[in-house]
C-alpha positions in Angstrom: -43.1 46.4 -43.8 -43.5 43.0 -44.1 -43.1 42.9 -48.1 -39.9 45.1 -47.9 -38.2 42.6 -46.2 -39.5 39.7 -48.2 -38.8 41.9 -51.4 -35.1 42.5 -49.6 -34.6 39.0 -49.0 -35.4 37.5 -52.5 -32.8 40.4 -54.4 -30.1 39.1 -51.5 -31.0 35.7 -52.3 -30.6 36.2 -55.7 -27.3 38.2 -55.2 -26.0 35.7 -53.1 -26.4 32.4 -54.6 -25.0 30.9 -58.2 -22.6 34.1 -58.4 -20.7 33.0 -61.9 -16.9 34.1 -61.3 -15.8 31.1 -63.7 -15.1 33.4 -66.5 -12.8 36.4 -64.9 -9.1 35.2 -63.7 -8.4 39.2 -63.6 -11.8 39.9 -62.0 -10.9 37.3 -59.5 -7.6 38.7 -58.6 -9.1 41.8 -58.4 -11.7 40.7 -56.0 -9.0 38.8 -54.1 -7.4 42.3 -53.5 -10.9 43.9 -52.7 -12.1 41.0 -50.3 -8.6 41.3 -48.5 -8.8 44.5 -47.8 -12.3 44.4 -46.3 -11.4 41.4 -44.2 -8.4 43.2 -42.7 -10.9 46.4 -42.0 -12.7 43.7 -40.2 -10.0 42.1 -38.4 -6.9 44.5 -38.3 -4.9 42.0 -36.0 -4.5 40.0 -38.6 -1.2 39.2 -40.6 -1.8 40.3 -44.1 -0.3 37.2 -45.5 -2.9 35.4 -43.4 -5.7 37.7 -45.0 -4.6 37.5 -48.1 -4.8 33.4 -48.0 -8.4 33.7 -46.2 -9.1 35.8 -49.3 -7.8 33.5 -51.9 -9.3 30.7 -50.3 -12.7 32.2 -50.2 -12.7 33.0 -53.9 -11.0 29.9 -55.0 -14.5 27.9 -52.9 -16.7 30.2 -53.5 -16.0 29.7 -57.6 -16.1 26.2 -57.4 -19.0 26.0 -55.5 -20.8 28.5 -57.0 -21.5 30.4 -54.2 -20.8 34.5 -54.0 -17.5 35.0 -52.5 -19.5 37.1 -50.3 -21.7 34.9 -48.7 -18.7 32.6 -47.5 -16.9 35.9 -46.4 -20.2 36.9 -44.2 -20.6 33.3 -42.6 -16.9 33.4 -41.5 -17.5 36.8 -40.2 -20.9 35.4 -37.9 -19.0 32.2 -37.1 -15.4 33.1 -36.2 -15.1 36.9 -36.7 -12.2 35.7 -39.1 -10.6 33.9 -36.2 -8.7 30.8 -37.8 -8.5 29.4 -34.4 -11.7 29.7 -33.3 -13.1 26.9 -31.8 -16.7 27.0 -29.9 -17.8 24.9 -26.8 -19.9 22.4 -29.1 -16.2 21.3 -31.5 -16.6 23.8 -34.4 -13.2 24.5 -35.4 -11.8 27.3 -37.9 -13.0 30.3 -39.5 -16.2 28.1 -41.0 -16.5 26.4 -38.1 -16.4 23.2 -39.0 -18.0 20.3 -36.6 -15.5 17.9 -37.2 -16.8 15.2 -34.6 -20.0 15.6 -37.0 -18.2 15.1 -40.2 -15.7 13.1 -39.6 -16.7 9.6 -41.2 -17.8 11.7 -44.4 -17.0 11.9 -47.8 -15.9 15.9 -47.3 -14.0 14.9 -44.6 -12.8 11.1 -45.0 -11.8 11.0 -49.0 -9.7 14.1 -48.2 -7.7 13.3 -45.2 -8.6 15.8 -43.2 -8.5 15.5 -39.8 -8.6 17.3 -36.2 -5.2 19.5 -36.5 -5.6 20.3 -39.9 -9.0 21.3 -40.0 -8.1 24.8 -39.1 -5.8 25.1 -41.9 -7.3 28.2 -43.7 -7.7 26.7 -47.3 -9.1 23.4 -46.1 -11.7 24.8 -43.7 -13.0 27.1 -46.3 -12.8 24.6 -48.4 -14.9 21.9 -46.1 -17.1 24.7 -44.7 -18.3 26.0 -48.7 -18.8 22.1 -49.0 -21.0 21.6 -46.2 -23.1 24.5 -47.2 -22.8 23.1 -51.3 -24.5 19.7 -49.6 -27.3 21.4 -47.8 -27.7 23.8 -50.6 -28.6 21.1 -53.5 -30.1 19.1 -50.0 -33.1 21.5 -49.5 -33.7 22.0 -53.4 -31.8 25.6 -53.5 -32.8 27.3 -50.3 -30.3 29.0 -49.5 -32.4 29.9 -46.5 -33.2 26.4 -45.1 -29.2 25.6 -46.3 -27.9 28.8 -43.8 -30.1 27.6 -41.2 -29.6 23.5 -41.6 -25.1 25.1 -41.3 -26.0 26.9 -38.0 -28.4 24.6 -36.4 -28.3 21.5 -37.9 -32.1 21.4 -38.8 -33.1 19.7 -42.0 -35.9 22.3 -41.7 -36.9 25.6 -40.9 -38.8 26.4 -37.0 -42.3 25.3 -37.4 -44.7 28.5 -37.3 -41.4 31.2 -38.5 -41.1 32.8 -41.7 -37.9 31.8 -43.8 -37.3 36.0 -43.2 -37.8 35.8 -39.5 -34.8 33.2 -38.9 -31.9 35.5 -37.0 -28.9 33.6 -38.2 -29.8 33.6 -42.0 -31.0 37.5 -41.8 -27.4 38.0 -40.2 -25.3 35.9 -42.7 -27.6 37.4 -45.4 -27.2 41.4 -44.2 -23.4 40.5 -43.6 -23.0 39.6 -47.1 -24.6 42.5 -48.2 -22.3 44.8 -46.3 -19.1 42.9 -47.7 -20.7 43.2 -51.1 -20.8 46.8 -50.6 -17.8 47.6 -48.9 -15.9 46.1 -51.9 -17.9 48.4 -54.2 -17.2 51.2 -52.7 -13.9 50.2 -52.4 -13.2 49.6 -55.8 -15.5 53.2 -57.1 -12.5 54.8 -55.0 -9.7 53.3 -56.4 -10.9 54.0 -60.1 -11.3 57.7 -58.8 -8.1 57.8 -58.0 
């Protein structure tokens, strides 16, 4: 059992990380469409202008970052449930949720004047939350698991004694992105049927 989930985890790692949209303005406006649609599934309370620019935004970090627009998507989903005011009882703020009493003082935070109102604008948290993870990310030499965990906990390393496949958070981010993956798929095989 054991190697299907390490075999699972490394084709989700893969999937997940270094997603090259950089070439496909039509693709991207196509996933924009796609992503929106899923997000509103999600979250049905919310405005479709205001899924739309969560949908933009994601696409627009992910690219830069070179992340998969579904990994951002699932760690908004686990963090805020696509709530752009969410804010939890330790200050993180926004659908990334974004410490800013942690970041404050740097450069992702101080060169961009951001601060603790506009934070939970939807195009700068994204934006400062795909950051954050970019930082951990080239921090822990491309792990994307030790950079998911470090986001959620802090932790410059994994738990002493647990398996990078046993850590809760990054096996919900990482099945979460899956899910979105798919559900844009099949989303997408229906509207060609069409």
């Amino acid at each position: 059992m054991k190697y299907y989930i390490l075999t699972f985890f490394i084709f989700l790692s893969c999937l997940l990380v270094t997603c090259d949209m950089s070439n496909a303005n039509e693709h991207n406006e196509n996933v924009i469409i796609l992503l929106a649609q899923v997000i509103h599934k999600y979250q049905p309370i919310l405005d479709p202008v205001v899924v739309n620019k969560i949908a933009n935004a994601i696409i627009v970090e992910a690219t830069k970052n070179d992340f998969s627009p579904y990994l951002l998507t699932a760690i908004m989903w686990v963090e805020s449930q696509f709530k752009t005011t969410a804010k939890s009882s330790k200050g993180a703020m926004g659908l990334m949720q974004v410490r800013y009493l942690v970041w404050k003082e740097d450069p992702i935070i101080k060169e961009n004047d951001i601060n603790a109102d506009n934070i939970y604008w939807i195009d700068i948290n994204i934006n400062c939350g795909a950051r954050i993870l970019r930082k951990y990310f080239d921090e822990s030499n491309g792990s994307i698991v030790t950079a998911l965990n470090r986001y959620h906990t802090g932790e410059n390393e994994l738990p002493k004694d647990v398996k990078y496949y046993e850590v809760d958070y990054v096996n919900k981010i990482m099945i979460k992105a899956y899910d979105f993956a798919d559900e844009v798929r099949r989303i997408s095989i229906a509207g060609v049927a069409q």
